[in-house]
Biopython code that builds the backbone (N, CA, C, O; Angstrom):
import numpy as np
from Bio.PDB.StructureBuilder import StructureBuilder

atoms = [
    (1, "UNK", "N", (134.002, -212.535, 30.749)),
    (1, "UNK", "CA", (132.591, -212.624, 30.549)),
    (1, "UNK", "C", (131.913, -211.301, 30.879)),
    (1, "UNK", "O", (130.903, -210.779, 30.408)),
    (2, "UNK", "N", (132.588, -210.991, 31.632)),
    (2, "UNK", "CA", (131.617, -209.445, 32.231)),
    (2, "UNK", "C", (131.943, -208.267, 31.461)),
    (2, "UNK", "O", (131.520, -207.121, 31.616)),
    (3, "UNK", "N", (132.944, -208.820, 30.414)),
    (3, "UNK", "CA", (133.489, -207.360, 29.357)),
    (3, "UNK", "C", (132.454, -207.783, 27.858)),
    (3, "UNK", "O", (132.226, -206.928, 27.002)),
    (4, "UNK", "N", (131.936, -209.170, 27.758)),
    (4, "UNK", "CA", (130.870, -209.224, 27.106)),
    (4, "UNK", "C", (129.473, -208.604, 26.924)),
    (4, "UNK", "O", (128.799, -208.061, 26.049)),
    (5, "UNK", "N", (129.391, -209.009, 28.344)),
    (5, "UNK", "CA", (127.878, -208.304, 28.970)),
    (5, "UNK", "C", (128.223, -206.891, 28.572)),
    (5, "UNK", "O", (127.606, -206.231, 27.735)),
    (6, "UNK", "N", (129.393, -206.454, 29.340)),
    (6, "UNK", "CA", (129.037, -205.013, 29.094)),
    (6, "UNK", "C", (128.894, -204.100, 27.373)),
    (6, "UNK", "O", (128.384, -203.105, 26.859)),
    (7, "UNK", "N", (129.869, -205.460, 27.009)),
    (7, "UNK", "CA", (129.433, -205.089, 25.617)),
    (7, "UNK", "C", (128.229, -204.589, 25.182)),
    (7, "UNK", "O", (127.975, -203.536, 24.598)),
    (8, "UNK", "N", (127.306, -205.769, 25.662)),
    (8, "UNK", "CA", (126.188, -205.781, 24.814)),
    (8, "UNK", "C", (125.129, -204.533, 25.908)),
    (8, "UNK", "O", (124.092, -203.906, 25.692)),
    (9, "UNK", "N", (125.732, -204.605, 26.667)),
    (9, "UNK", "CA", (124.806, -203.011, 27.892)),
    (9, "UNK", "C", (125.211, -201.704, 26.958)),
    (9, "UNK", "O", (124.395, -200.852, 26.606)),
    (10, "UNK", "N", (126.496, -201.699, 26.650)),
    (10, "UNK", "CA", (126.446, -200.604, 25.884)),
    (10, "UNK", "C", (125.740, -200.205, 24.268)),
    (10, "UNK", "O", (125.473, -199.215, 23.587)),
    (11, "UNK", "N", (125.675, -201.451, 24.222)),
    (11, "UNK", "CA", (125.022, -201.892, 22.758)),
    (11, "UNK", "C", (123.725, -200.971, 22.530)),
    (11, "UNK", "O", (123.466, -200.187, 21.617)),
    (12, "UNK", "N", (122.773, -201.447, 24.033)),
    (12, "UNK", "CA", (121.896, -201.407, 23.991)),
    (12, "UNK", "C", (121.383, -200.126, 24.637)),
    (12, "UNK", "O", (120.296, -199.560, 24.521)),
    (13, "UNK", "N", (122.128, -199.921, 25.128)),
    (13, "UNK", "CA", (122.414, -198.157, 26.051)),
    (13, "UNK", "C", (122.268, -197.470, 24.361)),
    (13, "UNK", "O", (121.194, -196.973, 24.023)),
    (14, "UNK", "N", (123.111, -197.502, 23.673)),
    (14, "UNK", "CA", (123.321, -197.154, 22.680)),
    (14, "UNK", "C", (122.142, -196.885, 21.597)),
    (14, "UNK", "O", (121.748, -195.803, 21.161)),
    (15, "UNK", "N", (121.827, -197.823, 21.382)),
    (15, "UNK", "CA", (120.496, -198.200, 20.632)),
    (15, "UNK", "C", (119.165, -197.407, 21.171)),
    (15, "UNK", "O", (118.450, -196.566, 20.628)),
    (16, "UNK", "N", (119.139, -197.857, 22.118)),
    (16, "UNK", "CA", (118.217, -196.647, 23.001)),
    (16, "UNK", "C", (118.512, -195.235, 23.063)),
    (16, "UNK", "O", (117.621, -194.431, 22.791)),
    (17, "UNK", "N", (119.456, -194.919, 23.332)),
    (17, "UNK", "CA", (120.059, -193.738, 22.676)),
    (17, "UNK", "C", (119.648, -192.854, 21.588)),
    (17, "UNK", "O", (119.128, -191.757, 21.788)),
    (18, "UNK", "N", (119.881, -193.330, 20.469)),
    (18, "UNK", "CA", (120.142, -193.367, 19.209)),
    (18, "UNK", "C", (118.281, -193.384, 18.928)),
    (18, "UNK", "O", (117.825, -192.371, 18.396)),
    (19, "UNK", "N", (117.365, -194.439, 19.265)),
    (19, "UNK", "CA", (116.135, -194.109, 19.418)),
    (19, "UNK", "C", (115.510, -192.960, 19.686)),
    (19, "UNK", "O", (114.654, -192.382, 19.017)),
    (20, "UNK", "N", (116.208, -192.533, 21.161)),
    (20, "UNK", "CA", (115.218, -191.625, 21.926)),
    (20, "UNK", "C", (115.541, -190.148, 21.157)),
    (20, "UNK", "O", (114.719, -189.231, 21.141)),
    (21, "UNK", "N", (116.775, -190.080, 20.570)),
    (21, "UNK", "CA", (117.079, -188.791, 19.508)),
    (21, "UNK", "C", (116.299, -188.949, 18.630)),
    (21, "UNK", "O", (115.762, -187.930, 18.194)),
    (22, "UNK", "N", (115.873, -190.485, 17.936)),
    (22, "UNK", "CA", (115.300, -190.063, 16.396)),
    (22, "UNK", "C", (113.860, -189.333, 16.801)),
    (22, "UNK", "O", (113.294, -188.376, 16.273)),
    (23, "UNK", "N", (113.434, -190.269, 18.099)),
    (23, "UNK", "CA", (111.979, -189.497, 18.620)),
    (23, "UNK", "C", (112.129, -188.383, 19.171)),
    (23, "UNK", "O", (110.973, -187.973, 19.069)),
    (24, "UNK", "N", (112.625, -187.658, 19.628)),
    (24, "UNK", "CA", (113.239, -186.442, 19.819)),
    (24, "UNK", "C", (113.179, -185.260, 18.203)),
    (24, "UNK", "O", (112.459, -184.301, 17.924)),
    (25, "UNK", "N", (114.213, -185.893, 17.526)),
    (25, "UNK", "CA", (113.937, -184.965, 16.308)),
    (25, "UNK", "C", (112.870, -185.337, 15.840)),
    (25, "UNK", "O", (112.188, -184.422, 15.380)),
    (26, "UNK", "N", (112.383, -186.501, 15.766)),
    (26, "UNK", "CA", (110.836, -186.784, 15.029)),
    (26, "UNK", "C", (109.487, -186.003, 15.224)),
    (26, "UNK", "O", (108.656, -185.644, 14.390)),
    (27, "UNK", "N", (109.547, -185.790, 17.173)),
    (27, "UNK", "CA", (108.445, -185.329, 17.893)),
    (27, "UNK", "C", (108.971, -183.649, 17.692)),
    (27, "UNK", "O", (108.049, -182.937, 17.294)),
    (28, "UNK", "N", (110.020, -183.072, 17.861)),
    (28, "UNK", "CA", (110.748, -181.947, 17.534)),
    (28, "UNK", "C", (110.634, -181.063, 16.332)),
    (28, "UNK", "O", (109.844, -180.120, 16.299)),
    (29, "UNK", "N", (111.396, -181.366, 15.391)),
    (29, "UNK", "CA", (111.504, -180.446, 14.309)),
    (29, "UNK", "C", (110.863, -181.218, 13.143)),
    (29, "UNK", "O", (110.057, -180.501, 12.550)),
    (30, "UNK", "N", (110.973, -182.516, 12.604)),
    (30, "UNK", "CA", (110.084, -182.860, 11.736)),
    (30, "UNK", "C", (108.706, -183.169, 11.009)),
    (30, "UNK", "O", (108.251, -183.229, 9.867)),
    (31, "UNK", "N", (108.251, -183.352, 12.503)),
    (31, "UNK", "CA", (106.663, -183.382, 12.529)),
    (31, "UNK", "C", (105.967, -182.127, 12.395)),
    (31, "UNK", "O", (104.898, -182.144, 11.783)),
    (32, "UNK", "N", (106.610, -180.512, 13.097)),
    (32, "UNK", "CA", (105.563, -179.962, 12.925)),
    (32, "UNK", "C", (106.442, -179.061, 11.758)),
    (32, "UNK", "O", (106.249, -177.872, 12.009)),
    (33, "UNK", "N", (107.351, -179.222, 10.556)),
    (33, "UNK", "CA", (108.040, -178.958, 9.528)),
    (33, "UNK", "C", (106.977, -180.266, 8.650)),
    (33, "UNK", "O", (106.806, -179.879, 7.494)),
    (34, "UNK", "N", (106.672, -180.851, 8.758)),
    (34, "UNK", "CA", (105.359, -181.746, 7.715)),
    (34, "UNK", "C", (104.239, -181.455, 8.021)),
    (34, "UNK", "O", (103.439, -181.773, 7.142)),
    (35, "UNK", "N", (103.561, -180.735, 9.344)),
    (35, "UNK", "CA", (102.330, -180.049, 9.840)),
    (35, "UNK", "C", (102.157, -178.878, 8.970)),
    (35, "UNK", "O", (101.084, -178.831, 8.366)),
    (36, "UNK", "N", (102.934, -177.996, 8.797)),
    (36, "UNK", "CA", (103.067, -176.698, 8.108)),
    (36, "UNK", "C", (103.176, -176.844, 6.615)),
    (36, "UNK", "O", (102.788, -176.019, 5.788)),
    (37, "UNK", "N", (103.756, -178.004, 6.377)),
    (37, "UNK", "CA", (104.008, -178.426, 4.898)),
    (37, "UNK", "C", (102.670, -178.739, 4.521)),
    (37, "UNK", "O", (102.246, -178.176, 3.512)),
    (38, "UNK", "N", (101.781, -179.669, 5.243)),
    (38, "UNK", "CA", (100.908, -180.141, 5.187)),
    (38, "UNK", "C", (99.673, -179.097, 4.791)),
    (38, "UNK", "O", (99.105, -179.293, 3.716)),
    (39, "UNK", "N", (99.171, -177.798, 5.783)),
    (39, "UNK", "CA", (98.580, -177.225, 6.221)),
    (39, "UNK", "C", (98.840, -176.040, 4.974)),
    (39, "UNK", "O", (97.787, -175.587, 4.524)),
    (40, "UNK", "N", (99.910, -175.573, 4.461)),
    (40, "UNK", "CA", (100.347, -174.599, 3.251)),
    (40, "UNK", "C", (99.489, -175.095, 2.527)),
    (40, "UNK", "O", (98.516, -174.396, 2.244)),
    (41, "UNK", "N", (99.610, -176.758, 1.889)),
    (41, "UNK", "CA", (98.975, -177.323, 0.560)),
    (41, "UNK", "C", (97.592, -176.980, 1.054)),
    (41, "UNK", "O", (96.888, -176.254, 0.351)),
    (42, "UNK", "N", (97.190, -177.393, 2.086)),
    (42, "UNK", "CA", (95.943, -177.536, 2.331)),
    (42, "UNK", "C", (95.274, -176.257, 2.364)),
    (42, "UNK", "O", (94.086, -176.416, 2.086)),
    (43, "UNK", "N", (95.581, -175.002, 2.604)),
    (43, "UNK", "CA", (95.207, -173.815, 2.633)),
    (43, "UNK", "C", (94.999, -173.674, 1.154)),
    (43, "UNK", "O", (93.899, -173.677, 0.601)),
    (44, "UNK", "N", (96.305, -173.534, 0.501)),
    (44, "UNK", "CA", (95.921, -173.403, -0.774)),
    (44, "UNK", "C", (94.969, -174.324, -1.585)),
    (44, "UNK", "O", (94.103, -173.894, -2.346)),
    (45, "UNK", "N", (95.158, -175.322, -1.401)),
    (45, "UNK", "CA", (94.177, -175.865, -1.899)),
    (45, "UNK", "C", (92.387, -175.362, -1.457)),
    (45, "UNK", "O", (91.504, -175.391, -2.315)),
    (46, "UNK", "N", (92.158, -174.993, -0.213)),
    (46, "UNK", "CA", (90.800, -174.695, 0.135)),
    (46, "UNK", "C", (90.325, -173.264, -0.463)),
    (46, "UNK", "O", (89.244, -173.019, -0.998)),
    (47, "UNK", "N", (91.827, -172.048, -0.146)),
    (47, "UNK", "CA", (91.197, -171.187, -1.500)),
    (47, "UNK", "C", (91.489, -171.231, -2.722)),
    (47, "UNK", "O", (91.425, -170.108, -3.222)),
    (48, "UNK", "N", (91.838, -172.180, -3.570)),
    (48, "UNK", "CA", (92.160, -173.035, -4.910)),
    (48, "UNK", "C", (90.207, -173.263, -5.218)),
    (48, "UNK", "O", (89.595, -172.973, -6.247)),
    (49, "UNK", "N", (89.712, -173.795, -4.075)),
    (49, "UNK", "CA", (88.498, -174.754, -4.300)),
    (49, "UNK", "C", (87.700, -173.158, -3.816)),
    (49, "UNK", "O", (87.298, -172.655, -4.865)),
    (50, "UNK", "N", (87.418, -172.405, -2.835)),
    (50, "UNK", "CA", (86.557, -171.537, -2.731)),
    (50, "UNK", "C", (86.400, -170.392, -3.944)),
    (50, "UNK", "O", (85.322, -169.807, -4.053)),
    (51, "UNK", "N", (87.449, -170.108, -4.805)),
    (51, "UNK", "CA", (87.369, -168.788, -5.707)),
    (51, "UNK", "C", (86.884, -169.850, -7.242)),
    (51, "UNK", "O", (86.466, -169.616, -8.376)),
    (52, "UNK", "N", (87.235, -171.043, -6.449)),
    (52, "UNK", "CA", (86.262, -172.221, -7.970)),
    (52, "UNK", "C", (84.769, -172.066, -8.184)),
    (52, "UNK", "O", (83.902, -171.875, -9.037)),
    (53, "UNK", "N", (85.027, -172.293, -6.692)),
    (53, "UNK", "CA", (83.026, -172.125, -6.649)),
    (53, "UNK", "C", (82.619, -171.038, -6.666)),
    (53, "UNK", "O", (81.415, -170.908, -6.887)),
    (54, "UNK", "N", (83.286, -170.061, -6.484)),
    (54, "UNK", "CA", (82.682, -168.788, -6.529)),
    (54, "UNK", "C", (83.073, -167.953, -7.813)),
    (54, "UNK", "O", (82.961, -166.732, -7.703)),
    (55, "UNK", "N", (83.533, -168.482, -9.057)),
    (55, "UNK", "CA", (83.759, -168.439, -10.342)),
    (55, "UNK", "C", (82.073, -169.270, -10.625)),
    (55, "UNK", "O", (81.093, -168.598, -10.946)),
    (56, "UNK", "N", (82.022, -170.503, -10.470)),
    (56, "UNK", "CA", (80.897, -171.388, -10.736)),
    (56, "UNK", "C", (80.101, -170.002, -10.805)),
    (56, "UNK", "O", (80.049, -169.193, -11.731)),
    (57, "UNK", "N", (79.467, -169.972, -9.483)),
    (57, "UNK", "CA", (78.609, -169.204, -8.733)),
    (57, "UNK", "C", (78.299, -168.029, -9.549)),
    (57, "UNK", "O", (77.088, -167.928, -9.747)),
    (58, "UNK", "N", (78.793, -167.390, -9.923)),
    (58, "UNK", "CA", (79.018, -166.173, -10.820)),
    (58, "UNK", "C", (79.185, -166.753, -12.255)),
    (58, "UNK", "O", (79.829, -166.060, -13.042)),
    (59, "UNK", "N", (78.758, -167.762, -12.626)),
    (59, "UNK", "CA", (79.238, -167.958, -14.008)),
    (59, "UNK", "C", (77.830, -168.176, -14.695)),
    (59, "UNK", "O", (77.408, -167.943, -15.828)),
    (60, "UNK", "N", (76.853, -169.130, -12.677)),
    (60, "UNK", "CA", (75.819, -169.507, -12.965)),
    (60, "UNK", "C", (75.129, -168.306, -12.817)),
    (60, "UNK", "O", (74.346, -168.202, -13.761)),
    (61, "UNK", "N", (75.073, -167.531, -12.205)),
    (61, "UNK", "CA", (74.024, -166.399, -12.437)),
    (61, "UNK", "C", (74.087, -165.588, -13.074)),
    (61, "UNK", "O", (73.237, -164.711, -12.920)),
    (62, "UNK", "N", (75.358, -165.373, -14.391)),
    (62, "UNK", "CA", (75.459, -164.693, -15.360)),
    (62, "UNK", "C", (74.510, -165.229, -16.264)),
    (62, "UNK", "O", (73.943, -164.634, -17.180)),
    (63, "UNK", "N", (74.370, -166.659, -15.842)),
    (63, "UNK", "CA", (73.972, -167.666, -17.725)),
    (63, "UNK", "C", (72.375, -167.227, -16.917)),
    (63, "UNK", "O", (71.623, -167.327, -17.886)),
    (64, "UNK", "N", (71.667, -166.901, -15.977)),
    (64, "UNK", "CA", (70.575, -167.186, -15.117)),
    (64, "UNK", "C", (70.014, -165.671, -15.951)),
    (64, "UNK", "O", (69.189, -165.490, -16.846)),
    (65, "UNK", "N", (71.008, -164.633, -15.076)),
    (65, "UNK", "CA", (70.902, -163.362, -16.123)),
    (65, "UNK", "C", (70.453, -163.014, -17.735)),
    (65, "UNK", "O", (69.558, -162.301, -18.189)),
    (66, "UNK", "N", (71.294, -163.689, -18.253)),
    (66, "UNK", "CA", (71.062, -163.652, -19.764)),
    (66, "UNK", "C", (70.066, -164.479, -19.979)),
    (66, "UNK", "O", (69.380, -164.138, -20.943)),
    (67, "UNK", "N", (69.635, -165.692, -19.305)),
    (67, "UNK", "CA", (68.394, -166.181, -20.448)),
    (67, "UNK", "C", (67.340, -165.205, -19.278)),
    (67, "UNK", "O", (66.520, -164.623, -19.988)),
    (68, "UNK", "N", (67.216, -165.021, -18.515)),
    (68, "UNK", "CA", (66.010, -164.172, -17.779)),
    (68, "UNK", "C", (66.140, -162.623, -18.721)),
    (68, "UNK", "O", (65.165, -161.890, -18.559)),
    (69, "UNK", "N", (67.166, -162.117, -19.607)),
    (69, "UNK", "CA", (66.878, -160.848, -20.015)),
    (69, "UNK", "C", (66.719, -161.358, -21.447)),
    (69, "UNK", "O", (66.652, -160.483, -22.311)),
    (70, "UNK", "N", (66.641, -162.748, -21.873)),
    (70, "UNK", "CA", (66.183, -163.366, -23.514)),
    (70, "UNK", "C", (64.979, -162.953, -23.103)),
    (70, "UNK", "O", (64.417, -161.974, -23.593)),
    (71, "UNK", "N", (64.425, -163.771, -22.040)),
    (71, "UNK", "CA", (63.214, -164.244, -21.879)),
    (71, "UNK", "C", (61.977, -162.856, -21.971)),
    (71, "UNK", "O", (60.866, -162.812, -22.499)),
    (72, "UNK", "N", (62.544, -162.122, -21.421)),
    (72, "UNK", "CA", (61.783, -160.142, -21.013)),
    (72, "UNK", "C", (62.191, -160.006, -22.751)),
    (72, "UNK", "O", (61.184, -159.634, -23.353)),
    (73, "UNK", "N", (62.983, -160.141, -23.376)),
    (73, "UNK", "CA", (63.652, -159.370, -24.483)),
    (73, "UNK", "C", (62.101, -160.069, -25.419)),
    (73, "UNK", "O", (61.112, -159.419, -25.756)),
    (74, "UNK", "N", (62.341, -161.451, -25.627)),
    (74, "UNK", "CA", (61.450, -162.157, -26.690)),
    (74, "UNK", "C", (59.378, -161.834, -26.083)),
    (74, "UNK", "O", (58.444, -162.188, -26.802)),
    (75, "UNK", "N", (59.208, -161.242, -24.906)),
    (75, "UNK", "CA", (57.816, -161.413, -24.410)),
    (75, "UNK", "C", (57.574, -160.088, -24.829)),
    (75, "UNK", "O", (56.532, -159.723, -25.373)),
    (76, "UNK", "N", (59.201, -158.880, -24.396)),
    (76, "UNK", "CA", (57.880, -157.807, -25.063)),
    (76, "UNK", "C", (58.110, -157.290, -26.386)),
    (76, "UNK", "O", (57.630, -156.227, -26.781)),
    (77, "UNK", "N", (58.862, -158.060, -27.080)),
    (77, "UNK", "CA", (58.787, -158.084, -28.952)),
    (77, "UNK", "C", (57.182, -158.519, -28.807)),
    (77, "UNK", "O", (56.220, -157.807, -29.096)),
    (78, "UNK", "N", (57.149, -159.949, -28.255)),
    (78, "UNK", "CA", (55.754, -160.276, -28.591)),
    (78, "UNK", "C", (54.830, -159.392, -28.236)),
    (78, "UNK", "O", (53.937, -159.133, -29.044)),
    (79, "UNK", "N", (54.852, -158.932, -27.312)),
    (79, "UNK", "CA", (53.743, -157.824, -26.507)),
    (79, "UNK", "C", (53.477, -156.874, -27.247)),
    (79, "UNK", "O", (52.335, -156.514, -27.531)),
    (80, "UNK", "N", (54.809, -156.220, -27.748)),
    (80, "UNK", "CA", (54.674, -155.156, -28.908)),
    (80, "UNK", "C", (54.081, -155.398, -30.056)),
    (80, "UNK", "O", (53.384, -154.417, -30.319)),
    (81, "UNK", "N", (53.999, -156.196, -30.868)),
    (81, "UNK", "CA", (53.854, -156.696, -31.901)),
    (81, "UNK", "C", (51.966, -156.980, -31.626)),
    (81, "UNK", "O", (51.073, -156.779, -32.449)),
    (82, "UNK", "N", (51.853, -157.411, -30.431)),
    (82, "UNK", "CA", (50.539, -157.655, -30.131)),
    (82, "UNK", "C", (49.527, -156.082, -30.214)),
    (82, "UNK", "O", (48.403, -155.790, -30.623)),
    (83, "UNK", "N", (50.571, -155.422, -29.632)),
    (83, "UNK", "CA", (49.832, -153.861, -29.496)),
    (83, "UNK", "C", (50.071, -153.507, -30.625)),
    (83, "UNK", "O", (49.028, -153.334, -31.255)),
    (84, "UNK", "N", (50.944, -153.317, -31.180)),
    (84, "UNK", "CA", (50.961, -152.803, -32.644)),
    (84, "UNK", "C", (49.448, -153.154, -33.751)),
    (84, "UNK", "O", (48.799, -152.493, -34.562)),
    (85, "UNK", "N", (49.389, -154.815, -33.112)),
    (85, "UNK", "CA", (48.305, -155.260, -34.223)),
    (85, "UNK", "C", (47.183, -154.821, -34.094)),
    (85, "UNK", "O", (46.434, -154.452, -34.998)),
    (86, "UNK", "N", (46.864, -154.834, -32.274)),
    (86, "UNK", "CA", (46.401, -154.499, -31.678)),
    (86, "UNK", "C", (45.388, -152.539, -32.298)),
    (86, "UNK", "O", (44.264, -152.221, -32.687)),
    (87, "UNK", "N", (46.337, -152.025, -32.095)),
    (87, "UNK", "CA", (46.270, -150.578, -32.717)),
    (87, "UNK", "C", (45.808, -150.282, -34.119)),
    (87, "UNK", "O", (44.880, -149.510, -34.361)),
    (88, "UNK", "N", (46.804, -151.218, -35.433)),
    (88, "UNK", "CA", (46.184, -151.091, -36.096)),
    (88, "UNK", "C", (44.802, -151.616, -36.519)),
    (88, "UNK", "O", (44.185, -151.149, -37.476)),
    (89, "UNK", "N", (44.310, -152.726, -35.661)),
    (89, "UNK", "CA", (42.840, -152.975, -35.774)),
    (89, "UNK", "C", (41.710, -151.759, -35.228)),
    (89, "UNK", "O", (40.613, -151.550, -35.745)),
    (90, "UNK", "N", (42.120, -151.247, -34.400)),
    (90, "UNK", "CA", (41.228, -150.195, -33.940)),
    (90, "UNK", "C", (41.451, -149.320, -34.240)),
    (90, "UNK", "O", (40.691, -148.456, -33.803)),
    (91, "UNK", "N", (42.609, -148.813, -35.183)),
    (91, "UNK", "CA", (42.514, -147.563, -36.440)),
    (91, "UNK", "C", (41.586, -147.660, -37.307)),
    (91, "UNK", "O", (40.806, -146.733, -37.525)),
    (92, "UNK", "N", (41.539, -148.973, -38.017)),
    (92, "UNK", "CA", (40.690, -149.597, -38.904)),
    (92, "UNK", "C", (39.517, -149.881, -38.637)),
    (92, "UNK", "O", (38.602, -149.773, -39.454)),
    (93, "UNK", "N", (39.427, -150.153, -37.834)),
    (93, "UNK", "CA", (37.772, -149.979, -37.054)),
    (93, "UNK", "C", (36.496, -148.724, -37.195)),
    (93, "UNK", "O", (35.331, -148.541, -37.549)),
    (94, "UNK", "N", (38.159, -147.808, -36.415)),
    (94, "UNK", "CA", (37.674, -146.690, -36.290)),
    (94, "UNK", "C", (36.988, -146.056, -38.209)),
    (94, "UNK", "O", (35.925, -145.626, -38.658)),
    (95, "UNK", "N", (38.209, -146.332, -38.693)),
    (95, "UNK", "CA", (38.140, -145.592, -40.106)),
    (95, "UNK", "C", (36.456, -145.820, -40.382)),
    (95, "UNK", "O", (35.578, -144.958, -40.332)),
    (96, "UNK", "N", (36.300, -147.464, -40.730)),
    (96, "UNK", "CA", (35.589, -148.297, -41.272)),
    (96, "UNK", "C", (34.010, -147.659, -40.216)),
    (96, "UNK", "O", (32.989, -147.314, -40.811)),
    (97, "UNK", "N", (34.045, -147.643, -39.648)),
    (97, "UNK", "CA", (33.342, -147.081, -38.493)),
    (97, "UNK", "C", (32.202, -145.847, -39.311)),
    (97, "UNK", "O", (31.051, -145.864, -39.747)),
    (98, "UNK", "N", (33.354, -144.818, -39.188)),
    (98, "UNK", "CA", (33.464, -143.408, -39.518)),
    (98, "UNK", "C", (32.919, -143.653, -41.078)),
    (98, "UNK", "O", (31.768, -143.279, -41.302)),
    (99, "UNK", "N", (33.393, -144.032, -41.762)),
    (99, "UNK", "CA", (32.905, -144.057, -43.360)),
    (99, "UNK", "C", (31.536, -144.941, -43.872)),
    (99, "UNK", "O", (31.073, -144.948, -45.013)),
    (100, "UNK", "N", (31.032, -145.679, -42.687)),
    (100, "UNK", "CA", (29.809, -145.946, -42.598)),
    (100, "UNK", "C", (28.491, -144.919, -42.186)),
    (100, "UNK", "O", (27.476, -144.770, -42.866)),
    (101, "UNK", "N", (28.736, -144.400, -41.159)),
    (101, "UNK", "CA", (28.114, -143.070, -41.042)),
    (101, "UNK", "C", (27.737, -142.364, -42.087)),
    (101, "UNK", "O", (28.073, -142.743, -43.209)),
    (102, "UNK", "N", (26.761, -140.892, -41.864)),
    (102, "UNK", "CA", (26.393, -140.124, -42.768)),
    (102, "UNK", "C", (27.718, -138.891, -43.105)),
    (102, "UNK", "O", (27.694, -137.821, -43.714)),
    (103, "UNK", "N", (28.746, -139.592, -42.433)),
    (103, "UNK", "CA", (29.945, -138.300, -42.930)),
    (103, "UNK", "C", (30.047, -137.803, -41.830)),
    (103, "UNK", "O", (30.813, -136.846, -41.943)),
    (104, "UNK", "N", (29.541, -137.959, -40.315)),
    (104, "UNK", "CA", (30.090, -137.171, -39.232)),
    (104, "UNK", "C", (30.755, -138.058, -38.177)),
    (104, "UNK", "O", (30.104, -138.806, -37.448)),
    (105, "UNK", "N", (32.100, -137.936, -38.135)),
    (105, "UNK", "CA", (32.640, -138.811, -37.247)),
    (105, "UNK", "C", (32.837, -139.399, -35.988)),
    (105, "UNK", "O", (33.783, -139.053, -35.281)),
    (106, "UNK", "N", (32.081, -140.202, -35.666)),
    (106, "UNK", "CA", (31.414, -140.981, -34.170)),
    (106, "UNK", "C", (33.048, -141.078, -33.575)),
    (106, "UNK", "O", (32.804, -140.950, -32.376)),
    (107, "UNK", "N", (34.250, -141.194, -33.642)),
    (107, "UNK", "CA", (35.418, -141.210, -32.897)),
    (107, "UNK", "C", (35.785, -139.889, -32.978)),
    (107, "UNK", "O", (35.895, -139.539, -34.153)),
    (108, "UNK", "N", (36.037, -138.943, -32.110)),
    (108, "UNK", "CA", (36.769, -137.869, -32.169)),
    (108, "UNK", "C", (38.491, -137.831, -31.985)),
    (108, "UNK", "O", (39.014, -138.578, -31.158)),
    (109, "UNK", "N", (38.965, -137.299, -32.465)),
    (109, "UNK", "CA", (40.339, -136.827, -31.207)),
    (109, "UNK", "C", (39.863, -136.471, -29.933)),
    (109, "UNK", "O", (40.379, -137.306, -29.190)),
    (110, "UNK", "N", (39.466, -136.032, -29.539)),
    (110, "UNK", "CA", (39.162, -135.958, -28.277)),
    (110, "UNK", "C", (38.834, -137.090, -27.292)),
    (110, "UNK", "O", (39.334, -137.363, -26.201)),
    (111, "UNK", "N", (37.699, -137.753, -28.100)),
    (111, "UNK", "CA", (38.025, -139.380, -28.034)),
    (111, "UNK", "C", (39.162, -140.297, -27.421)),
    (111, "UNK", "O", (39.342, -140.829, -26.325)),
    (112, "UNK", "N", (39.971, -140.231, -28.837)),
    (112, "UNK", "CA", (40.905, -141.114, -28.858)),
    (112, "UNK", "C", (42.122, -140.924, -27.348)),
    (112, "UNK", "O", (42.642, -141.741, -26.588)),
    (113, "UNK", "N", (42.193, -138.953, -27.513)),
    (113, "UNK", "CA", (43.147, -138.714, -26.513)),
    (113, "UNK", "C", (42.502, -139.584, -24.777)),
    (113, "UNK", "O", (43.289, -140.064, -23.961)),
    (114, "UNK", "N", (41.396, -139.579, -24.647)),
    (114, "UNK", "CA", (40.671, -139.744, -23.569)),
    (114, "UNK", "C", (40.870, -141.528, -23.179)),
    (114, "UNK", "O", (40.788, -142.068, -22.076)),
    (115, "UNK", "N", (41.130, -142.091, -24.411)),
    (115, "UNK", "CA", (41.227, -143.234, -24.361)),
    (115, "UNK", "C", (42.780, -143.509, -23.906)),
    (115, "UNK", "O", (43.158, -144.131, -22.913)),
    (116, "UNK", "N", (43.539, -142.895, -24.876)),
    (116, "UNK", "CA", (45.056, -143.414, -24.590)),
    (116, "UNK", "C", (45.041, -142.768, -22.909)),
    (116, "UNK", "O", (45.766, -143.457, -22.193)),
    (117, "UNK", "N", (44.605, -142.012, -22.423)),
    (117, "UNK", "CA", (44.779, -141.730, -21.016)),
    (117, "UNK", "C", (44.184, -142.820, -19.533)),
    (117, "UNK", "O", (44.709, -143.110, -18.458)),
    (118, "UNK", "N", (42.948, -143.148, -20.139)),
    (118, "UNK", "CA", (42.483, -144.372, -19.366)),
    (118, "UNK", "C", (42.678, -145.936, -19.910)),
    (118, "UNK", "O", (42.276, -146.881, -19.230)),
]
sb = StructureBuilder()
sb.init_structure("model")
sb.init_model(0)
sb.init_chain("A")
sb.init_seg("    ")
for serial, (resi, resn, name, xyz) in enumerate(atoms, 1):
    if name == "N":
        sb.init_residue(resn, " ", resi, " ")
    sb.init_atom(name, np.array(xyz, "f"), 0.0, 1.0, " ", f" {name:<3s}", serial, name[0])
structure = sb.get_structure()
């Protein structure tokens, strides 16, 4: 009977054993070999995701860029176009002006230069 028991003492000696190694290599070499495994993906992945957003980021203030240099591009076509009309009404003015008179011309160059200056 007592070569039974001891059977089962060694059994269990054993078993415990055999436990305290797997927690041993578990707490040991595998856990922080899946920490590092873990922590690689995860790195890469965070600058995977930071040079994303900062593609975004730069993609959005390119598109921000271009319609802000439409926007200047299409106001001073208009602007121009305004002065242009602008100009030629007060050429025509002027002419129309001048050819009403007795023949001596109320706009000078001298005039005009005095004007484009102020």
């Amino acid at each position: 009977m007592l070569g039974r028991f001891l059977d089962w003492v060694y059994i269990a000696v054993g078993a415990l054993a055999a436990f305290a190694l797997f927690s041993l290599y578990d707490g040991m070499v595998d856990d922080p070999l899946v920490r590092r495994e873990a922590l690689r993906g995860y790195v890469l992945k965070s600058e995977r995701d930071a040079i994303a957003s900062q593609l975004a980021e730069e993609r959005r203030r390119a598109l921000a860029a271009a319609q802000t240099a439409e926007e200047f591009k299409r106001r001073y076509t208009a602007l121009s176009e305004r002065n242009k009309a602008n100009s030629e009404k007060a050429e025509q003015d002027i002419e129309s002006d001048n050819r009403t008179d007795d023949g001596a011309p109320r706009v000078t160059s001298g005039d005009l230069d005095w004007l484009s200056k102020h």
